[in-house]
C-alpha positions in Angstrom: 14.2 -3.3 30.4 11.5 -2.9 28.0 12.0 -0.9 24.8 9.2 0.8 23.3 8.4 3.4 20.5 6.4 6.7 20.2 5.4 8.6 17.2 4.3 12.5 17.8 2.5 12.7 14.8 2.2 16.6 15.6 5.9 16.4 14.3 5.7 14.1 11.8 5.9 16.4 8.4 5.9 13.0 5.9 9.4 13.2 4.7 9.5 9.8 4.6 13.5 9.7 5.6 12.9 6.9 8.2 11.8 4.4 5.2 14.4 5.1 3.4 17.1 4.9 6.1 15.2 1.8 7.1 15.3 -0.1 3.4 19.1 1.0 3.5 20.0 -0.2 6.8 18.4 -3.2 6.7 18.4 -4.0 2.5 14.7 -4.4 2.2 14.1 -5.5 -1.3 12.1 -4.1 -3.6 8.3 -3.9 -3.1 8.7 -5.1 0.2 8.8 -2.3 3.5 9.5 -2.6 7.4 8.2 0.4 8.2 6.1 2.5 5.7 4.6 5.9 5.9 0.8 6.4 5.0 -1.1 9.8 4.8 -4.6 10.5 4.7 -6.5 13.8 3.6 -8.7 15.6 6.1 -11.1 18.2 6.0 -13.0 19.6 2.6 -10.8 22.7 1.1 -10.2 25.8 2.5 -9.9 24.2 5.6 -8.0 20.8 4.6 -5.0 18.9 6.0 -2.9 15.9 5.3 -1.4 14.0 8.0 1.1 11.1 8.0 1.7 7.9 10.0 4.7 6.0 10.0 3.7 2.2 10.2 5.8 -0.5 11.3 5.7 -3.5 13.4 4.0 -3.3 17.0 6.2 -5.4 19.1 3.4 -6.2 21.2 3.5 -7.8 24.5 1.1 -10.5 23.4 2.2 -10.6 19.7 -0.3 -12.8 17.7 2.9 -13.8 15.5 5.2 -15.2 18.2 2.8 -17.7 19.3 1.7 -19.3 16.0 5.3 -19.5 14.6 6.0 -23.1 14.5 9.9 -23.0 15.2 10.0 -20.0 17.2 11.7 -18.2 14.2 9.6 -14.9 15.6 10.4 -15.3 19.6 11.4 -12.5 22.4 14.4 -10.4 23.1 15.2 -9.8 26.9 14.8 -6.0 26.1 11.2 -7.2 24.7 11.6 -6.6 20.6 9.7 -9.1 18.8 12.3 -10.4 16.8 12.9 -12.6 13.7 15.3 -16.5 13.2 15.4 -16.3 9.3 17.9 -19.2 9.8 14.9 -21.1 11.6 11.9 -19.7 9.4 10.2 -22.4 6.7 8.4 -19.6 5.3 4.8 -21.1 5.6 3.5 -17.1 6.7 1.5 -17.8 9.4 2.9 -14.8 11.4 1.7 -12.9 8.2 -1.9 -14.2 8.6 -1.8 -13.7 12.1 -0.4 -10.3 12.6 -2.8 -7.8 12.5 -1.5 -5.0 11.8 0.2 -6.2 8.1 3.9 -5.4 9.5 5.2 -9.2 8.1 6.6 -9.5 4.6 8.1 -12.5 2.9 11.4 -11.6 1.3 11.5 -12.8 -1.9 15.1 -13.8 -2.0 15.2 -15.6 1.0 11.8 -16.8 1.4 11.4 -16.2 5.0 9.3 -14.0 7.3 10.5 -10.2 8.2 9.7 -7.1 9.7 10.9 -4.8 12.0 13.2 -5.6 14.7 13.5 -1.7 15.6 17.1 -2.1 14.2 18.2 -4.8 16.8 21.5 -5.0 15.6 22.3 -1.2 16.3 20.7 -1.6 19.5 22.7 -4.5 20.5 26.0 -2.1 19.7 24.5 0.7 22.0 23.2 2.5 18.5 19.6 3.9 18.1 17.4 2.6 15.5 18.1 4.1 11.5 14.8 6.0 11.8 15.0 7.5 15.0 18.9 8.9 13.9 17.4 10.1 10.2 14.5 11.9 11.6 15.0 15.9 11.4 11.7 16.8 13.5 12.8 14.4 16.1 9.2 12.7 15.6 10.6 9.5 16.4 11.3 8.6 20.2 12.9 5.5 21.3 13.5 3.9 24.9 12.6 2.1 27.4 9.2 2.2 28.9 9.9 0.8 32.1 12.3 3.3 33.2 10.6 6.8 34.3 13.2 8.7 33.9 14.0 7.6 30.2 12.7 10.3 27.3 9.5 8.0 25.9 8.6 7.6 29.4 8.4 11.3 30.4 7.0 12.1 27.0 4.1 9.6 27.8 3.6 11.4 31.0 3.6 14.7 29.5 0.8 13.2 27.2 -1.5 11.5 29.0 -5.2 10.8 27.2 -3.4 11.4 24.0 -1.2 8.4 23.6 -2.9 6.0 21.1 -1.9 2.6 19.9 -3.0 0.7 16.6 -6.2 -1.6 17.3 -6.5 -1.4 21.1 -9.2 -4.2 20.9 -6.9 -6.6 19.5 -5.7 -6.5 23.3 -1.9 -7.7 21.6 -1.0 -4.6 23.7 1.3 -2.7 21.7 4.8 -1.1 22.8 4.7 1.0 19.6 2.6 4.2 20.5 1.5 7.1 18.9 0.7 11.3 20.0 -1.3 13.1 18.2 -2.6 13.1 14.5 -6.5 12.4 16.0 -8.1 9.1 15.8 -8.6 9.0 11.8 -4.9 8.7 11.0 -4.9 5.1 13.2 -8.5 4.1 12.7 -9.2 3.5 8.9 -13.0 3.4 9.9 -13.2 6.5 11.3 -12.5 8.1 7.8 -15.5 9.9 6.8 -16.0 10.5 3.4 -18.4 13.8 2.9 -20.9 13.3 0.3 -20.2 15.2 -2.7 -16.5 14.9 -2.2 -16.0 11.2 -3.1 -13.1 10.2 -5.4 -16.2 9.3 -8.2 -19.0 11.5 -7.3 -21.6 10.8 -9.8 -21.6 7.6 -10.9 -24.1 6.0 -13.9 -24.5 3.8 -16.3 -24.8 3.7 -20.1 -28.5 3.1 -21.7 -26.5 1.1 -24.2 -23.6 1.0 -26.2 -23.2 2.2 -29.4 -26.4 2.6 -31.9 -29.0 0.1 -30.5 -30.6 0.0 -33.9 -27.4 -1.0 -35.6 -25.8 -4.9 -34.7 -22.2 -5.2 -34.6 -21.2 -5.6 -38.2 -23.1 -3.1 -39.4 -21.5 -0.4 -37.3 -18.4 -1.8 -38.0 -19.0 -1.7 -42.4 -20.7 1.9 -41.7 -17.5 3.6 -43.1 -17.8 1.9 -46.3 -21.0 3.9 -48.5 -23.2 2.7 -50.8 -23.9 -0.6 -48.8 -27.2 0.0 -46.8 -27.7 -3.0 -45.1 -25.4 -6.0 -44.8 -25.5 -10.2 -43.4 -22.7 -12.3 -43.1 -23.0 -13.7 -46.8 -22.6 -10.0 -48.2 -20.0 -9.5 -45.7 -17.8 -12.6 -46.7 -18.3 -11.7 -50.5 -17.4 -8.0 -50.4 -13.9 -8.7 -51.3 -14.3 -10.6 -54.5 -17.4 -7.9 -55.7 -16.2 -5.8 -58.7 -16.8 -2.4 -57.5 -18.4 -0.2 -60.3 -16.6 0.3 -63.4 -13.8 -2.1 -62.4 -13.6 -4.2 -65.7 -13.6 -0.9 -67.7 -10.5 0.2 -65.6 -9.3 -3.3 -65.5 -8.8 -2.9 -69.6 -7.9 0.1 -70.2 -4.9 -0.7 -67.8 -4.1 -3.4 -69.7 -4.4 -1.1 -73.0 -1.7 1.0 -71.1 0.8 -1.7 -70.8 0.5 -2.2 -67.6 0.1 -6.3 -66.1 
């Protein structure tokens, strides 16, 4: 037995149910995901789309993370899920660096390694994985690949030349596969941006800032009228210079009683 996953992407409608099922199920904390879903605009309006891809970990047959783990914390199910020791972790993230399709996190409770284990735990009581239960477009198909007459296996074979993986030349050879959605959705290089339709589409730059004529402290006292031109001496002395006709209003509010 060898369990896979498949994505139709034709289905997928970006609900985002499975990443929610899949922090409950397995209490992901915060700012930290096993399985995230990304979108990507295509197209220039009228004629403009927005597709979504669920990401998650890859559970390759040659899985970058499994051999650089120093205490086989990340090591191999019989059924072939990549899956994770967090008793036997030390957290030093080498699987992270490894992995390279960014499916490792570091919990920040436990400080250990985690990512998908495609819900081994429900799989080992004879239970499908959170996601594939929540899904309502039944985008999410789940078995195993080495048995023809399973459902991912005849869905492959309906499907042939459109089944993708994530970073084929990686050659970590990927159980997790995807139908549909065109190369862009899996390929962030194959993203065109059209010109004229960039988030900034005219960009420049400021001749200068402010009056060019003027330094600092003089744009800065320019509220204040009647002072023309100012230095630092002038500046420091403001305060303690009478303005005009202060004595005379100094005395006569003394005349008035007042202190």
């Amino acid at each position: 037995m060898k369990l896979g996953f498949l994505v139709d992407l034709n289905l997928c409608m970006g609900c985002k149910g499975c990443e929610v099922a899949c922090k409950v199920e397995n209490e992901v904390p915060l700012s930290s995901w096993r399985l995230r879903v990304k979108y990507i605009d295509v197209g220039v309006f009228p004629d403009a789309s927005r597709n979504f891809t669920p990401l998650r970990c890859n559970h390759c047959e040659n899985a970058p993370c499994e051999r650089i783990c120093p205490v086989s914390a990340l090591h191999y199910l019989e059924n072939g899920i990549v899956n994770v020791d967090s008793n036997r972790c030390i957290g030093c993230a080498g699987c992270m660096m490894a992995c390279p399709y960014g499916a490792i996190y570091m919990d920040p409770e436990t400080n250990t390694a985690d990512k998908c284990t495609y819900c081994a735990h429900r799989i080992e009581s004879g239970m499908m994985p959170a996601c594939v239960v929540v899904c309502p477009v039944q985008a999410n198909i789940f078995g195993d690949i080495e048995d023809d007459t399973s459902h991912i296996s005849r869905y492959i074979m309906e499907h042939q030349g459109g089944v993708q993986v994530r970073k084929p030349e990686k050659n970590t050879h990927p159980t997790h596969f995807y139908v549909g959605g065109g190369n862009q959705t899996l390929n962030p290089l194959a993203h065109e941006r059209i010109e004229g339709y960039n988030l900034f589409n005219k960009i420049t730059h400021l001749e200068h800032v402010g009056d060019p004529h003027h330094g600092v402290l003089d744009r800065f006292l320019a509220p204040f009228a009647g002072h023309e031109k100012f230095d630092n001496k002038s500046f420091m002395n403001f305060d303690n210079t009478p303005a005009e006709g202060g004595h005379e209003a100094a005395e006569s509010h003394e005349e008035e009683g007042g202190h």
